[in-house]
C-alpha positions in Angstrom: 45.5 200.3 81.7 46.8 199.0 78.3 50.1 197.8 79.9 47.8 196.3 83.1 45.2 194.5 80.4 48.5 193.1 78.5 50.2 191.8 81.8 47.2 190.6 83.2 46.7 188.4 79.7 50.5 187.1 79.5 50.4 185.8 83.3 47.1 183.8 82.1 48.7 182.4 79.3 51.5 180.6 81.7 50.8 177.1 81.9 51.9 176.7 85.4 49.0 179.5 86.1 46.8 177.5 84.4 48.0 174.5 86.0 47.4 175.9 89.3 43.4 177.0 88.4 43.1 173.9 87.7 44.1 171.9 90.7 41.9 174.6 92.6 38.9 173.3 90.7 39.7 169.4 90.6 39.8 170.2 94.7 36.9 171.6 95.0 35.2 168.6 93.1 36.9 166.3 95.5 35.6 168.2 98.0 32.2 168.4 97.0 31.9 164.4 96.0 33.2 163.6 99.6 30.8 166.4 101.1 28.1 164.1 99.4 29.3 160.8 99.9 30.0 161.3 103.8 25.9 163.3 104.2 24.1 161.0 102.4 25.2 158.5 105.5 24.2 160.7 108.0 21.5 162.1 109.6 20.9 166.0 110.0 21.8 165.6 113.9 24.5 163.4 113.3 25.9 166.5 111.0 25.5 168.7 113.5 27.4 166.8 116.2 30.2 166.2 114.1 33.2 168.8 115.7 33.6 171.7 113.0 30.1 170.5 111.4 29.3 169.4 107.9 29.4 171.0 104.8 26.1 169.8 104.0 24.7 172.2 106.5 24.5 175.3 104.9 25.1 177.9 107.8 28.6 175.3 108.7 29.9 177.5 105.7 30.9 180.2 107.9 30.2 180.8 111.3 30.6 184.4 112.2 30.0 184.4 116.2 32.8 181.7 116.1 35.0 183.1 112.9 35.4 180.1 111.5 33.9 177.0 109.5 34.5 174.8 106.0 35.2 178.0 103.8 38.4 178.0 106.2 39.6 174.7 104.8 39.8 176.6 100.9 41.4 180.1 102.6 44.9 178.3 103.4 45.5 176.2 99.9 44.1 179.6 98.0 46.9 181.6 99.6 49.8 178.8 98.8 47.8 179.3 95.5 48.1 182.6 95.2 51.9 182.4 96.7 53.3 179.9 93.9 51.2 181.8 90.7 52.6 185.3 92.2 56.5 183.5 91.7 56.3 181.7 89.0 54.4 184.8 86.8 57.6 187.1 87.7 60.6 184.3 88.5 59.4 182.9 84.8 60.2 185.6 83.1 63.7 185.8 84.4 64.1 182.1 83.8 62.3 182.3 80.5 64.9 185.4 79.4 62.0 187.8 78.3 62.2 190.5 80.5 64.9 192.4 78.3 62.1 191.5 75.1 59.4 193.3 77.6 61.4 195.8 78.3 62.1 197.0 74.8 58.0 197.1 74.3 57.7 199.2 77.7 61.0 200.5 78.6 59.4 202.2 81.6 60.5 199.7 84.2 58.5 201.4 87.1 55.2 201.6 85.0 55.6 198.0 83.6 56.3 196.7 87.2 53.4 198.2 89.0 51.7 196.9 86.0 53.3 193.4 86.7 52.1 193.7 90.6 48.4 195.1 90.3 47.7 192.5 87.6 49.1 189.6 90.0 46.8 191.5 92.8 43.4 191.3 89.9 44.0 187.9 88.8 44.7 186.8 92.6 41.7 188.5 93.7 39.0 187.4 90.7 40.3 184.1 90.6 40.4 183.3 94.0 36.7 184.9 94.4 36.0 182.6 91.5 37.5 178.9 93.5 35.9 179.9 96.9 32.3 180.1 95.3 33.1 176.7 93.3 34.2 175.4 96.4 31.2 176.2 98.7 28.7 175.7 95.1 30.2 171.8 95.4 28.6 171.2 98.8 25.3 172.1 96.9 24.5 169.0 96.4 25.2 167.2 99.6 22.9 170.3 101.0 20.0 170.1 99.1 19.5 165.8 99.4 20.9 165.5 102.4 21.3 168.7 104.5 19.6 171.3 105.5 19.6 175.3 104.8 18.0 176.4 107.8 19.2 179.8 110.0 20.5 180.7 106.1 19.2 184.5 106.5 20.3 187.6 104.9 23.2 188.0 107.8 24.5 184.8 107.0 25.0 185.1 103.5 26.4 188.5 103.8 28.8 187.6 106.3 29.8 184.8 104.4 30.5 186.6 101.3 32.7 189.3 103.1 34.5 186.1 104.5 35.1 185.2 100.8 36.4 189.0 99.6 38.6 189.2 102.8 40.5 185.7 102.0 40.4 187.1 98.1 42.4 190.2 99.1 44.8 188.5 101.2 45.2 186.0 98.3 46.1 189.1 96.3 48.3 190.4 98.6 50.3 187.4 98.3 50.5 186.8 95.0 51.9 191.0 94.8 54.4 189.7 97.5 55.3 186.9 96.0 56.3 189.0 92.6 58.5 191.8 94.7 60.4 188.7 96.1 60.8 186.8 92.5 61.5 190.1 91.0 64.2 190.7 93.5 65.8 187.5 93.3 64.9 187.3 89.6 64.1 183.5 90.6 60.3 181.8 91.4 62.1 179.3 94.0 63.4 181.7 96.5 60.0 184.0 96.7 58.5 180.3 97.7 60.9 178.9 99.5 61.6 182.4 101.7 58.0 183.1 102.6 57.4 179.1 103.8 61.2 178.8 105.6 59.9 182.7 107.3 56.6 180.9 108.4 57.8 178.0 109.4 61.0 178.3 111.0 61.9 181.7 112.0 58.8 182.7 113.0 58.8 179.4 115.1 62.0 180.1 116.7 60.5 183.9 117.5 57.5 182.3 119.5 59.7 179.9 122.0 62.3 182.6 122.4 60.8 185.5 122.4 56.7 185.1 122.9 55.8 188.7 123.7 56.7 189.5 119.7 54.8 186.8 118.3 51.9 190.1 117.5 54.5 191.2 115.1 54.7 188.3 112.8 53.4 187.4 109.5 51.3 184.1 111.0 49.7 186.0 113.6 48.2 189.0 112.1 47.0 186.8 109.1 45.6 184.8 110.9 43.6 187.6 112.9 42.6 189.5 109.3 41.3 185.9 108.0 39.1 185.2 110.8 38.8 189.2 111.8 38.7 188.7 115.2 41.3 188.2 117.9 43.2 185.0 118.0 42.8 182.8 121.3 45.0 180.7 122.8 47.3 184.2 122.9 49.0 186.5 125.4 48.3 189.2 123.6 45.7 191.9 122.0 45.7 192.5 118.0 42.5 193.2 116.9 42.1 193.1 113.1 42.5 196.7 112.0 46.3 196.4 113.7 46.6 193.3 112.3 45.7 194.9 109.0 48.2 197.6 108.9 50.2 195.4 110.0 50.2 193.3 106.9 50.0 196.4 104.7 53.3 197.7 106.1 55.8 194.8 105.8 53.7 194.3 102.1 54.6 197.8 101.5 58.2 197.3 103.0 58.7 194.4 100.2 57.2 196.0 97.0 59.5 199.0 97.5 62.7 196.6 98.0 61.6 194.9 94.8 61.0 197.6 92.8 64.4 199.2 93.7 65.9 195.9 92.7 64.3 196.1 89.6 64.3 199.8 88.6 68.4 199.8 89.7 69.9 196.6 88.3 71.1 195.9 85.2 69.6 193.7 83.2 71.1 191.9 80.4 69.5 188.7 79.5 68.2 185.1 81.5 70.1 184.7 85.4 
C-alpha cells in the first residue's frame, strides 16, 4: 500500500497529468456555458424535439431504454484522457531517466510495477468519476432556469450513476493499458499512437475484409460494455458480459507482455 500511496502521489505531481485534469474541467465549463446559452432560447418542447435532446433536460443525461444520451459525449474524451495520462505517467519516466533512481528505492520490479498499474487504474477511475459529475453538475444551471427535471426518479438517477462507474472503469482500464504498452516500449508515444493506429486502421481494414470478426475487436466490445447493451447496425450477437471478458482478456494479455518486458530487460539508464 505504501509503494501504491507513493506511485499514486508521483503520477499526480506530473504536469502533463495535471495538464490533462485540467482541460477535462475547462471542457466541462464549455460545455455547461453552451448548455445554458443554447436553453435559455428555447422552449421545453423545442428541447425535446431536438435529435439526441438537451442537456437542460435532466432525464437527456442518460437514457437507459435507449443506452445512450449527453453523458456519452464525456465517455469518449475521458478515455483518450485516460489513454494519454496512462503513457505519459510510465513513458515519462523512461524519458525522464528515473526508473533506475526508482528502482534503487524499490528494487522489486514486479511489486513496484503492479504498484505503477493499480495506481494508473485508482487515479483513472476517481478522477474520471470526479470529470463526469462536473460535467453533468455544468448543465445544472441550464436545467434549473430553463429546463426541466421531470421523469428524474430513483431509476433514473441510479442508472445514471452506474453509467458514470462503468465509463470510470473502462477509463481505468485504459490508463492500466496504456502503462503495459509505455512500459514495454519504455516510450509515451508508441502506447498512443498503437492503440489509435489499432482503432483506426487495422481494425478498419478487419471490418471490410473480414466482417464476421468485427465481435472480436477492441471498438466493438467497448462499445457494447459502454452502452451495456448490444450494438445495432451489426451482424452479430455480443451481449455485454462477452463483451466484458472480452476486454478483460486482451487487457490481461497486455499487462503480462509488459510486465515481462519490464521484469526481464535490462535497465541501465534514459532510452
Amino acid at each position: 500500500m505504501r509503494t501504491l500511496r507513493t506511485e499514486m502521489r508521483r503520477a499526480l505531481h506530473r504536469r502533463a497529468i495535471r495538464v490533462l485534469i485540467a482541460v477535462g474541467l475547462i471542457g466541462c465549463l464549455v460545455a455547461g456555458v453552451i448548455a445554458y446559452l443554447t436553453s435559455a432560447t428555447m422552449t421545453i418542447a423545442e428541447m425535446r424535439l431536438e435529435e439526441g435532446g438537451h442537456p437542460a433536460i435532466l432525464t437527456d443525461w442518460w437514457d437507459a431504454d435507449r443506452h445512450d444520451g449527453y453523458l456519452s459525449v464525456a465517455m469518449l474524451f475521458l478515455l483518450l484522457g485516460a489513454l494519454f495520462g496512462g503513457a505519459t505517467y510510465a513513458g515519462g519516466e523512461w524519458k525522464a531517466g528515473t526508473v533506475t533512481t526508482v528502482l534503487t528505492w524499490e528494487p522489486r520490479r514486479l511489486r513496484l510495477h503492479a504498484a505503477r498499474s493499480a495506481s494508473a487504474f485508482v487515479l483513472a477511475l476517481v478522477v474520471g468519476t470526479a470529470i463526469q459529475v462536473a460535467f453533468l453538475a455544468s448543465f445544472l444551471p441550464a436545467v434549473l432556469a430553463h429546463g426541466t427535471t421531470d421523469g428524474a426518479d430513483g431509476s433514473f438517477w441510479f442508472d445514471l450513476a452506474v453509467a458514470v462507474v462503468r465509463t470510470s472503469a473502462l477509463a481505468g482500464a485504459a490508463a492500466v493499458l496504456a502503462v503495459a504498452l509505455a512500459t514495454a516500449a519504455r516510450n509515451t508515444a508508441f502506447a498512443v499512437i498503437a492503440v489509435l493506429a489499432w482503432l483506426i486502421a487495422v481494425e478498419n481494414v478487419v471490418r471490410g475484409l473480414l466482417p464476421s470478426a468485427s465481435r472480436w475487436l477492441w471498438a466493438e466490445n467497448i462499445g457494447t460494455v459502454m452502452t451495456w447493451s448490444q450494438l445495432d447496425g451489426v451482424e452479430f450477437d455480443r451481449g455485454p458480459g462477452t463483451a466484458g471478458a472480452t476486454l478483460v482478456t486482451y487487457l490481461a494479455a497486455t499487462v503480462v507482455a509488459g510486465t515481462l518486458s519490464f521484469t526481464r530487460r535490462d535497465i541501465t539508464g534514459p532510452s
